[in-house]
MIBAFI-290455 format. One record per residue (C-alpha): z, y, x; residue number from 1. Coordinates in steps of 0.2 Angstrom, whole numbers, plus 5000, padded with zeros to 4 digits. Layout:
% residues N
((Z Y X) NUM)
...
END
This chain:
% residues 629
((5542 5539 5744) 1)
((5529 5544 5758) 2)
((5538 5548 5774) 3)
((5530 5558 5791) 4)
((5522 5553 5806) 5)
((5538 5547 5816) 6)
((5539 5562 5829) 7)
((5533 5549 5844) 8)
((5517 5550 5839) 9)
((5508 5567 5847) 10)
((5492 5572 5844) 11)
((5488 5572 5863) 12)
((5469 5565 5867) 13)
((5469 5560 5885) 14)
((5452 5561 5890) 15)
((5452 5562 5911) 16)
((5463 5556 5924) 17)
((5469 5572 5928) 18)
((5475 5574 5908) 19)
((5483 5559 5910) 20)
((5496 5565 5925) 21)
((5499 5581 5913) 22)
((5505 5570 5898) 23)
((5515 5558 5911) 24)
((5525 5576 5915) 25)
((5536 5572 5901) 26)
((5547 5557 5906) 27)
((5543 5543 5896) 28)
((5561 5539 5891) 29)
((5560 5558 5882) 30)
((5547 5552 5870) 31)
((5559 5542 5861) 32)
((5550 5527 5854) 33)
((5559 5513 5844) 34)
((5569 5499 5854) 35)
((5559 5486 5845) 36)
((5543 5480 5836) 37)
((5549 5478 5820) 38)
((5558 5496 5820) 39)
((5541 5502 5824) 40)
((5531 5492 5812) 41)
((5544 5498 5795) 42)
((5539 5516 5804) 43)
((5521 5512 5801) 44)
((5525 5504 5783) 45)
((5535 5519 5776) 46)
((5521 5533 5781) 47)
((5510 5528 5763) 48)
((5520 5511 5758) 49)
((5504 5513 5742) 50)
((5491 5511 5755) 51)
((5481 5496 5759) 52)
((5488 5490 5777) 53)
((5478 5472 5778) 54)
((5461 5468 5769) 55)
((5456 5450 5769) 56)
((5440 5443 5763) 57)
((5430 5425 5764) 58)
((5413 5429 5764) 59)
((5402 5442 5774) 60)
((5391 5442 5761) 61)
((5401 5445 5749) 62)
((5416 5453 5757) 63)
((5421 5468 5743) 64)
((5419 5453 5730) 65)
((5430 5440 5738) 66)
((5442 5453 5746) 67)
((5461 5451 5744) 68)
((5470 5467 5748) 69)
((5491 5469 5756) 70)
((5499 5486 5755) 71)
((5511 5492 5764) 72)
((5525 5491 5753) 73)
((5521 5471 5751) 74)
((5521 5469 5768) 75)
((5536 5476 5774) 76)
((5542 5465 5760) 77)
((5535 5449 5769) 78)
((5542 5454 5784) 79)
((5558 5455 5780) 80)
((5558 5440 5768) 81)
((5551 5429 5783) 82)
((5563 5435 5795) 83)
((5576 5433 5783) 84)
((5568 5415 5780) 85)
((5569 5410 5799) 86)
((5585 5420 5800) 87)
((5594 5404 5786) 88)
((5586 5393 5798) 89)
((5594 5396 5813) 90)
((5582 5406 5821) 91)
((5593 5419 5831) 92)
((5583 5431 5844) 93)
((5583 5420 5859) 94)
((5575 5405 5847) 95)
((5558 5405 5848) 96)
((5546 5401 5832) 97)
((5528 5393 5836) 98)
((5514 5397 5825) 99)
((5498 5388 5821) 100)
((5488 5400 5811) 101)
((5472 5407 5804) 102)
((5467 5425 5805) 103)
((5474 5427 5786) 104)
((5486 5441 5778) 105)
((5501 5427 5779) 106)
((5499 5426 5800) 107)
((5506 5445 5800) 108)
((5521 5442 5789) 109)
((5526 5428 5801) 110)
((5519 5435 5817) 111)
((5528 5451 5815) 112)
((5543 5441 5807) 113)
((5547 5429 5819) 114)
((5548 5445 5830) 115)
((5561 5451 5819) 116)
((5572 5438 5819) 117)
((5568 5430 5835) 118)
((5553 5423 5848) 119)
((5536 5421 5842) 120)
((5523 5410 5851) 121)
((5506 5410 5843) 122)
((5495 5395 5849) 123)
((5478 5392 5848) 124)
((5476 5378 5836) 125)
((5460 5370 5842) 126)
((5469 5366 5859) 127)
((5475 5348 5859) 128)
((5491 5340 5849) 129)
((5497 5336 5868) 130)
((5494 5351 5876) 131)
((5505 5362 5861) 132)
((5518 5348 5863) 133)
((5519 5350 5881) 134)
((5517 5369 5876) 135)
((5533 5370 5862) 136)
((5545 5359 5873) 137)
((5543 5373 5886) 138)
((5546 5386 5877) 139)
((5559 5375 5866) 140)
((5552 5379 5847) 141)
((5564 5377 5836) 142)
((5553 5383 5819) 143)
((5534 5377 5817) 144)
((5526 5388 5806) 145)
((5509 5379 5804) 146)
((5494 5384 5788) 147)
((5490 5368 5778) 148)
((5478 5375 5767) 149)
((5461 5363 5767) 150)
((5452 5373 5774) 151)
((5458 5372 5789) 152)
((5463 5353 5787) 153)
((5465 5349 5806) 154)
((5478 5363 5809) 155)
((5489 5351 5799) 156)
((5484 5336 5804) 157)
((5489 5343 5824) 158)
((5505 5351 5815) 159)
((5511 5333 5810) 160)
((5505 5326 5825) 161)
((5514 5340 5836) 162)
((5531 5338 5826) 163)
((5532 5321 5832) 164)
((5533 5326 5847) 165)
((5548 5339 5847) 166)
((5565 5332 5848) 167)
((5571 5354 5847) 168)
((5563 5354 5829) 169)
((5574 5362 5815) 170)
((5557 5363 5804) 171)
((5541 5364 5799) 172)
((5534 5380 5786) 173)
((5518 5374 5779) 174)
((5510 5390 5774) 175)
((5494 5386 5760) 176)
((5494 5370 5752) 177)
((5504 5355 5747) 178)
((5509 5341 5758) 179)
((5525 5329 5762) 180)
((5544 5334 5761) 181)
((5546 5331 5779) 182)
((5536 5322 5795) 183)
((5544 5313 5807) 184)
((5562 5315 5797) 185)
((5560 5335 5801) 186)
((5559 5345 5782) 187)
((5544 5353 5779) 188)
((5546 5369 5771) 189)
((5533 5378 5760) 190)
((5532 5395 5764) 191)
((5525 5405 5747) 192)
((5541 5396 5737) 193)
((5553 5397 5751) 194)
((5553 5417 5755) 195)
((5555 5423 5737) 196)
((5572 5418 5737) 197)
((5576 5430 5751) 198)
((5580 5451 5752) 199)
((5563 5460 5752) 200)
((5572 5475 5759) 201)
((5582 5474 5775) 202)
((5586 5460 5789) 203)
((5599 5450 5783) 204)
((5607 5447 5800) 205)
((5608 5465 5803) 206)
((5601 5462 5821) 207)
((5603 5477 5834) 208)
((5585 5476 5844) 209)
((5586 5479 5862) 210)
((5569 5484 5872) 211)
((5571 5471 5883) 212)
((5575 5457 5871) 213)
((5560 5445 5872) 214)
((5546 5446 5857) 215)
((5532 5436 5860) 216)
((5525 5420 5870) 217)
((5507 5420 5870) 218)
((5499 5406 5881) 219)
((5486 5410 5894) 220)
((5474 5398 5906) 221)
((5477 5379 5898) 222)
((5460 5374 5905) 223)
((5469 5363 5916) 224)
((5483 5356 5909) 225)
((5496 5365 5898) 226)
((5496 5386 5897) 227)
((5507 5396 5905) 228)
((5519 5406 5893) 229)
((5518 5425 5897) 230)
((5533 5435 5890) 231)
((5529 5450 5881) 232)
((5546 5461 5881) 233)
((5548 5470 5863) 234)
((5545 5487 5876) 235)
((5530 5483 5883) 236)
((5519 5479 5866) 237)
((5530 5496 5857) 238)
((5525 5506 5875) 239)
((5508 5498 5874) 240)
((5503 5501 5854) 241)
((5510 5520 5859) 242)
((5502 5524 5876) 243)
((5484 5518 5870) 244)
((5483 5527 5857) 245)
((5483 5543 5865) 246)
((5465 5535 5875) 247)
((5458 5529 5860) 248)
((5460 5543 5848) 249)
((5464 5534 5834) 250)
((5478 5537 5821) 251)
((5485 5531 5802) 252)
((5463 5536 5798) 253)
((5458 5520 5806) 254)
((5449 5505 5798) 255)
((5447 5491 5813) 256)
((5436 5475 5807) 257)
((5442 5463 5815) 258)
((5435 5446 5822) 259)
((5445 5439 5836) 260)
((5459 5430 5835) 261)
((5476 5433 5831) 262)
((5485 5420 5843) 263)
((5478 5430 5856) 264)
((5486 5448 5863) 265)
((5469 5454 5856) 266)
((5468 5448 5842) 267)
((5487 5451 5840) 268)
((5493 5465 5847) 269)
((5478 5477 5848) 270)
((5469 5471 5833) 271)
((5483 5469 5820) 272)
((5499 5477 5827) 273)
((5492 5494 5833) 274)
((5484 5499 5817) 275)
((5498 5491 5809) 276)
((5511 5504 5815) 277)
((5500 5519 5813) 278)
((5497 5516 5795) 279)
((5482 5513 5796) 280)
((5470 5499 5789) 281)
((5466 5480 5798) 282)
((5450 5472 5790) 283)
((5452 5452 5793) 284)
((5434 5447 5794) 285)
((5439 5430 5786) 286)
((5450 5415 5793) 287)
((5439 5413 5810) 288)
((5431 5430 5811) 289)
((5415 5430 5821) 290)
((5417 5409 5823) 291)
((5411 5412 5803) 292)
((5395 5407 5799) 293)
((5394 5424 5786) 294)
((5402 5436 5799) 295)
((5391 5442 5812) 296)
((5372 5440 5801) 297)
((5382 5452 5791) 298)
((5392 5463 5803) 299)
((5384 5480 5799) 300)
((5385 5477 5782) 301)
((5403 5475 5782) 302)
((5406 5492 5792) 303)
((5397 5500 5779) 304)
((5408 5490 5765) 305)
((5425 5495 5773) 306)
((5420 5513 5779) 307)
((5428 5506 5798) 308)
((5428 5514 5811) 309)
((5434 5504 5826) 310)
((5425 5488 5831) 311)
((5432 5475 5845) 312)
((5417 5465 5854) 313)
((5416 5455 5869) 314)
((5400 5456 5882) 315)
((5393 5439 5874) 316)
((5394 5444 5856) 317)
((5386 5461 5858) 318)
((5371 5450 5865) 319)
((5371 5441 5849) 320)
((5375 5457 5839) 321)
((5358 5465 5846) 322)
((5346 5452 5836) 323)
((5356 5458 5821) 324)
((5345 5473 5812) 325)
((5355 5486 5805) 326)
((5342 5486 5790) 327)
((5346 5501 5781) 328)
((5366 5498 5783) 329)
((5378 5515 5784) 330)
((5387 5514 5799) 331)
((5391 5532 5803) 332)
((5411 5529 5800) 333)
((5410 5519 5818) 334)
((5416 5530 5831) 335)
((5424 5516 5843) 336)
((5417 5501 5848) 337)
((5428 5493 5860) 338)
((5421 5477 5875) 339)
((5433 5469 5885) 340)
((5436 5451 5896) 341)
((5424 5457 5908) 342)
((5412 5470 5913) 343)
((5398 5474 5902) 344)
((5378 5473 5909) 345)
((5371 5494 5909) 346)
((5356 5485 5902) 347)
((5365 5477 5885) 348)
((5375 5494 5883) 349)
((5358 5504 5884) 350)
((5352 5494 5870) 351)
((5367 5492 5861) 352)
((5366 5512 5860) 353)
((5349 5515 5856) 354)
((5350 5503 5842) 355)
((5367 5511 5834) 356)
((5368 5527 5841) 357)
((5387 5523 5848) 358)
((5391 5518 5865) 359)
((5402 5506 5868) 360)
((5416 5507 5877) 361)
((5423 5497 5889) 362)
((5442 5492 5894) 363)
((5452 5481 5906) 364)
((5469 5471 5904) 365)
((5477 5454 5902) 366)
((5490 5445 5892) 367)
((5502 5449 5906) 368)
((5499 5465 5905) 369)
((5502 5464 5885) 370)
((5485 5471 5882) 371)
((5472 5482 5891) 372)
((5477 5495 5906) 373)
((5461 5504 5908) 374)
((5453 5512 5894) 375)
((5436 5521 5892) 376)
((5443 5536 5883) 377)
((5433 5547 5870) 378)
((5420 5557 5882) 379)
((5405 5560 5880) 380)
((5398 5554 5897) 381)
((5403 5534 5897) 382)
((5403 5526 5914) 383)
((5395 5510 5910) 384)
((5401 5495 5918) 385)
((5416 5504 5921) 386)
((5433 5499 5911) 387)
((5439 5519 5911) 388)
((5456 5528 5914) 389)
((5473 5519 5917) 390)
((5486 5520 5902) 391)
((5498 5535 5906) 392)
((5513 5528 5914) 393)
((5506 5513 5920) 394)
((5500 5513 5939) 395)
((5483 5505 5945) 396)
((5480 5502 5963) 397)
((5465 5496 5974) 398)
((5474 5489 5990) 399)
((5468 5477 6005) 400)
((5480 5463 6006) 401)
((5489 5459 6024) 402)
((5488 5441 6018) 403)
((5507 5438 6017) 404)
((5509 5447 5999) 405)
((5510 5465 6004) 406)
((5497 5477 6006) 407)
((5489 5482 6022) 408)
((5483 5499 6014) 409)
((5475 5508 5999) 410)
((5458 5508 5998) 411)
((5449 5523 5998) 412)
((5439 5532 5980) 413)
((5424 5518 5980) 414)
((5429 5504 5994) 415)
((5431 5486 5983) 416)
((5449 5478 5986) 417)
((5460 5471 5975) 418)
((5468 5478 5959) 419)
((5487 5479 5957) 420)
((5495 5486 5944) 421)
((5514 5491 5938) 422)
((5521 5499 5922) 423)
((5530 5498 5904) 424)
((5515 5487 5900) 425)
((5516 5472 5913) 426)
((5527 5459 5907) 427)
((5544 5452 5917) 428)
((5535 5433 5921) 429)
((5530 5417 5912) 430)
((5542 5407 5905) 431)
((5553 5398 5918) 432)
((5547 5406 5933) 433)
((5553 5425 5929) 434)
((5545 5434 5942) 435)
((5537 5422 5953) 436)
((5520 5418 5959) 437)
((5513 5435 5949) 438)
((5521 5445 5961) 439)
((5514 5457 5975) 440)
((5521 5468 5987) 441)
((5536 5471 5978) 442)
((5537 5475 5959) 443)
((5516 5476 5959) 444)
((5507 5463 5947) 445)
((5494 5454 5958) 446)
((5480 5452 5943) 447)
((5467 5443 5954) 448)
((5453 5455 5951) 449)
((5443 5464 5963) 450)
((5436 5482 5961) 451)
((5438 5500 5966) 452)
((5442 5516 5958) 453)
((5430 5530 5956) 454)
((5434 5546 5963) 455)
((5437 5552 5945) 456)
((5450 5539 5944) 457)
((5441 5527 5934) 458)
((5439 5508 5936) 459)
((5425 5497 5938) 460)
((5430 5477 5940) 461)
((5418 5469 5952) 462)
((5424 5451 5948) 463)
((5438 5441 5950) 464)
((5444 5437 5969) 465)
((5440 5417 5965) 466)
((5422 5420 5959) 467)
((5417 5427 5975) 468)
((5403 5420 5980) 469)
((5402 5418 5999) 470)
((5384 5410 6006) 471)
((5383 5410 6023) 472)
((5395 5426 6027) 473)
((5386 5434 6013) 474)
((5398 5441 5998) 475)
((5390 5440 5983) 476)
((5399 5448 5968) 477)
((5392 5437 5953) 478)
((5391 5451 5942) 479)
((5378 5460 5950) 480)
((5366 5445 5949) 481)
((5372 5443 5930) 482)
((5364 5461 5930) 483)
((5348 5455 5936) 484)
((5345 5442 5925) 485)
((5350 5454 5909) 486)
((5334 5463 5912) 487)
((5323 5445 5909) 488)
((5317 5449 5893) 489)
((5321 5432 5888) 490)
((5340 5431 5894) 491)
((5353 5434 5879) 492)
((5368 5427 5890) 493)
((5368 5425 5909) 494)
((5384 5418 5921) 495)
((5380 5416 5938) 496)
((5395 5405 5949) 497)
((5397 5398 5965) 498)
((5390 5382 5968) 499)
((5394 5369 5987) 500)
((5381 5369 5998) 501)
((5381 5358 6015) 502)
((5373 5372 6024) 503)
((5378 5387 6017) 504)
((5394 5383 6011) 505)
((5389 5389 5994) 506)
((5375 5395 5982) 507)
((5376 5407 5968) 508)
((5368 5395 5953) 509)
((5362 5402 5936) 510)
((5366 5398 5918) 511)
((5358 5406 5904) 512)
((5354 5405 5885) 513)
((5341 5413 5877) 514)
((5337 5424 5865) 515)
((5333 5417 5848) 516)
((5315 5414 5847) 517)
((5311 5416 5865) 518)
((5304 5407 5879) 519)
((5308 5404 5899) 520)
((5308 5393 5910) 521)
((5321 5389 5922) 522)
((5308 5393 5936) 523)
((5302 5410 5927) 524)
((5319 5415 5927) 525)
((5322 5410 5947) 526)
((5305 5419 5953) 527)
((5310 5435 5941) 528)
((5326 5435 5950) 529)
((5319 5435 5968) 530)
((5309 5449 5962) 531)
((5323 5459 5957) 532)
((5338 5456 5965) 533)
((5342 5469 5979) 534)
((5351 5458 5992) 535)
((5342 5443 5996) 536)
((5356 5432 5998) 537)
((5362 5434 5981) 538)
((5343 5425 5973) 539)
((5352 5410 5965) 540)
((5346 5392 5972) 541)
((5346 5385 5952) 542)
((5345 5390 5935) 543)
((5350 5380 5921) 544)
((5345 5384 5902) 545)
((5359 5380 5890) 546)
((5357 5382 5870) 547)
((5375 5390 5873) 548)
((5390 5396 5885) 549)
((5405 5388 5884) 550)
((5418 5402 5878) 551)
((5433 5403 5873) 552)
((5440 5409 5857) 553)
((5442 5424 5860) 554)
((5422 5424 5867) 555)
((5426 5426 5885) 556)
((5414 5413 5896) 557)
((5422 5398 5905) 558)
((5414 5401 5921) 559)
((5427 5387 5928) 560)
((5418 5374 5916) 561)
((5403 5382 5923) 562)
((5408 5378 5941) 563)
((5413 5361 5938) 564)
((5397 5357 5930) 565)
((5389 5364 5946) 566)
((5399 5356 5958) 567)
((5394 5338 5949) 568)
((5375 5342 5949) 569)
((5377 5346 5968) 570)
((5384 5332 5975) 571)
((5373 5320 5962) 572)
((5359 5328 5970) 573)
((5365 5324 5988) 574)
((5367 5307 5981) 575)
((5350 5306 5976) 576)
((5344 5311 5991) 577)
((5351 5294 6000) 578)
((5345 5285 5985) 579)
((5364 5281 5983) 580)
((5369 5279 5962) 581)
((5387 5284 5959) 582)
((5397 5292 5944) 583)
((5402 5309 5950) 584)
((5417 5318 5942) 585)
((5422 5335 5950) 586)
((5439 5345 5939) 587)
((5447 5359 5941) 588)
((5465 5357 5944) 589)
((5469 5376 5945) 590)
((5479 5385 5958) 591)
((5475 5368 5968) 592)
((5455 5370 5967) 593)
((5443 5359 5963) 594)
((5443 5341 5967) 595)
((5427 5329 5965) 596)
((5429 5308 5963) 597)
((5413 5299 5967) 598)
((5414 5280 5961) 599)
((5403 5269 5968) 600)
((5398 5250 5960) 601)
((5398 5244 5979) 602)
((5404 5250 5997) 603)
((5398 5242 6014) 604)
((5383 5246 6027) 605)
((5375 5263 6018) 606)
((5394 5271 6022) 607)
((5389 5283 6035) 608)
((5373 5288 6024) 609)
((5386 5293 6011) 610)
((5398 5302 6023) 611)
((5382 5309 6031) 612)
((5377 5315 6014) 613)
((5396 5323 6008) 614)
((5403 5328 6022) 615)
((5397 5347 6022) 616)
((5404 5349 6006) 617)
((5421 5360 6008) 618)
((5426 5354 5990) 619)
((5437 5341 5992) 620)
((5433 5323 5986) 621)
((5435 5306 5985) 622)
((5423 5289 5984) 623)
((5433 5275 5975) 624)
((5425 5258 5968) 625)
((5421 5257 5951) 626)
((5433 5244 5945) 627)
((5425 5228 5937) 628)
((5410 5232 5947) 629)
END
């Protein structure tokens, strides 16, 4: 039996500002919304429990023909039988349940599962086997759920290698595929056997939800060692699903394709769970989304396929999404087509919309604020560049820091500073440091980005506070050189970071890739830049072609690999200059910096040359003898 919209759900469109402080004059605790993710999910699977909830194909060429379909009815079913599953294994809500996953229908039946009965942590499972063991012994995993279909062979071979690892282990779930009855004298369960002999209909343990019991663990950073576990409350991904919904104008009608990742909040919470508990339809674009070969050739062809109308990007897959020709394909269903990680260049969005007819709209958030703050709501006029209105009942503030964690003052409509926030969204702290270091004056999140808000009250993200390129006294926001180098016709993807200079302290240095066919030279995209840029001190002193950025998975560039890779060609070429060989290694250790180690086969007489030569450099280093040598 079909049940109603659950009364939370207004029809309210918040399009301004100004119709977000009206909505906020109800209080939020008189809107009434469930206690729990799962309460609110089995809201959304009883509005059509007949309808498909989760569409899953394996080929973008073919993705009606080798689609596999979930309704609603069959997914509250798996929820329950997985949560009822963990719950006979010990699993009670302050156990957490890590999970190596593809983007396939299985990963919601355990994501939203594990929420049921207790913690969930999704991982990324390209990291490496010793960075999830450091990983689960934090957050103390006492279920692995991990896919073992052979397809994804290596997710196994890191889910055996990881149990070894894991003296908290209760068990291992092997969802897909057959494989041994234990590993390292833990039992390895299979999943597809294993739920059916538990109650479709109801949570066994009878659990009693609290708002502020703990649902998820996603990790975040790990380019330096092992990520940071941010905890996502059950209330701030209920309050986030609900609040964005009235900025997005999306209901149970949606059809989101989907291409990002589910380990991530993205991927996770906004692409799966808020559709999910609207009742409306998730399209998994195969096991790896937009890392498929078949996905993004055929990305118009599958909105026209599914009839979607809602599309997640990133600023370095439209780039690629532009040499894609629409080639006859419907795609009048798309009405929002969402960017996020980072601003978006005015010239890509232009061309974006005079190639599709939609503009897309951009946002801002993090993991720790469960998803985005800032939405670019349904108007007409999009700012471009700009990541729109704030979430009603979440606070953004611009501030100028007294530089002892408190805020000299608020910056006024237009003056850059640094963005704060504070709401229902922002979690409580990482894992085992609660509410330190992430803390600003007061109960603020400090998020380390650097904008201002308009005075319409929209905001626009200049950088972050560590990618400030300073030269000389000069402060150069990265992005507005980035904008630059979008107008080379040539340029697909451009990152401009901060490189040491002996004189000026640093350099902004360019990285670009090309567009597929074309042509540039590292010199022709230097001299077009001096003949564009505005400020003269931001003209970068290098550019350097690569065949590709490094990303992340969820597409957003790794301008810290980017800067390490700068760092080593810089002090090589100081090296060069005194005709000095050396190995040069620079890393980035994180909130400690970035630290260089020169090994040299010999050191005697030439030591004041190479002290001449470094010692300008602020990055710290050190020149060691290459053992053996």
């Amino acid at each position: 039996m079909n049940a109603p919209m659950p009364g939370y759900w207004t029809p309210d469109l918040l399009l301004s500002e100004a119709d977000v402080a009206r909505f906020e004059r109800v209080p939020l605790a008189e809107r009434k919304l469930p206690a729990s993710t799962y309460e609110m999910l089995m809201d959304g699977c009883a509005i059509d429990p007949s309808k498909v909830a989760i569409h899953y194909f394996t080929d973008g060429a073919r993705p009606r023909e080798t689609a596999r379909q979930v309704t609603y009815a069959e997914l509250r079913d798996k929820v329950h039988q997985t949560a009822n599953l963990l719950d006979d294994l010990g699993v009670g809500k302050d156990d957490v349940v890590s999970v190596l996953m593809p983007a396939i229908p299985e990963s919601q039946f355990v994501l939203w599962g594990a929420q049921a009965a207790g913690i969930v942590n999704p991982a990324n499972p390209m990291l490496e086997p010793d960075i999830l063991v450091q990983m689960f012994r934090s957050a103390g995993t006492r279920i692995l759920v991990a896919f073992g279909g052979d397809e994804h062979a290596e997710i196994w071979a890191k889910a055996e290698a990881v149990a070894r690892g894991l003296p908290s282990l209760a068990a291992v779930i092997r969802v897909g595929g057959a494989g041994p009855a234990e590993v390292a004298g833990v039992p390895v369960i299979d999943f597809a056997e294993a739920v059916e002999r538990y109650p479709s209909d109801r949570l066994v343990s009878g659990r009693i939800f609290s708002s502020d019991d703990t649902a998820s663990l996603f990790h975040t950073g790990g380019t330096t060692g092992a990520p940071k576990l941010a905890r996502n409350l059950h209330r701030n991904q209920v309050f986030w699903v609900w609040a964005s919904r009235h900025l997005l104008g999306l209901d149970s009608t949606e059809v989101q394709v989907l291409g990002v990742p589910v380990f991530h909040v993205a991927g996770a919470v906004v692409g799966c769970f808020s559709p999910l508990v609207k009742g409306a339809t998730v399209v998994l674009m195969t096991s790896t989304g937009f890392r498929h070969p078949s996905v993004l050739p055929n990305l118009w062809r599958i909105v026209e396929a599914f009839r979607a109308n809602m599309l997640i990007l990133v600023p370095t897959l439209v780039n690629q999404v532009l040499s894609i020709p629409l080639d006859g394909a419907d795609i009048s269903t798309l009405t929002y087509v969402a960017s996020s990680t980072a601003p978006l260049s005015t010239t890509v969005a232009d061309a974006f919309h005079r190639m599709t007819g939609v503009r897309i709209r951009e946002s801002w958030g993090m993991t720790e604020t469960t998803a985005v703050t800032c939405i670019t709501p349904l108007v007409e006029q999009v700012k471009v560049g700009s990541s729109g209105v704030r979430l009603p009942y979440q606070r953004v503030r611009v501030v100028q820091p007294d530089g002892t964690g408190s805020v000299a003052r608020d910056c006024a409509p237009g003056e850059p500073g640094l963005v704060i926030v504070r709401g229902p969204s922002v979690f409580p702290g990482y894992l085992g440091q609660e509410q330190a270091a992430c803390r600003f004056d007061g109960d603020w999140l400090d998020t380390g980005d650097l904008g201002y808000l308009d005075a319409d009250g929209w905001l626009w993200i200049t950088g972050r506070a560590k990618d400030l390129i300073i030269r000389g006294g000069h402060n150069i926001d990265p992005k507005m050189v980035e904008e630059v180098l979008f107008g080379h016709p040539a340029v697909q993807d451009a990152a401009v970071v901060g490189a040491p200079d002996a004189h000026a302290g640093e350099v902004p240095v360019a990285y670009v890739v090309l567009k597929p066919g074309a042509s540039a030279s590292a010199d022709s995209v230097l001299r077009y830049a001096a003949e564009h840029m505005p400020e003269r001190a931001a003209i970068p002193r290098h550019c350097f072609v690569l065949p590709e950025m490094p990303k992340t998975s969820v597409g957003k560039i790794q301008k810290n690999l980017l800067r390490v890779d700068a760092i080593e060609r810089m002090f090589r070429a100081a090296l060069d200059g005194i005709g000095r060989s050396a190995e040069v290694k620079a890393a980035d250790r994180g909130s400690s910096g970035f630290f260089v180690e020169i090994r040299v086969p010999t050191l005697g007489a030439d030591d004041a040359a190479l002290d001449g030569a470094l010692r300008s450099f602020t990055v710290p280093y050190a020149v060691r003898l290459i053992e053996g040598a």
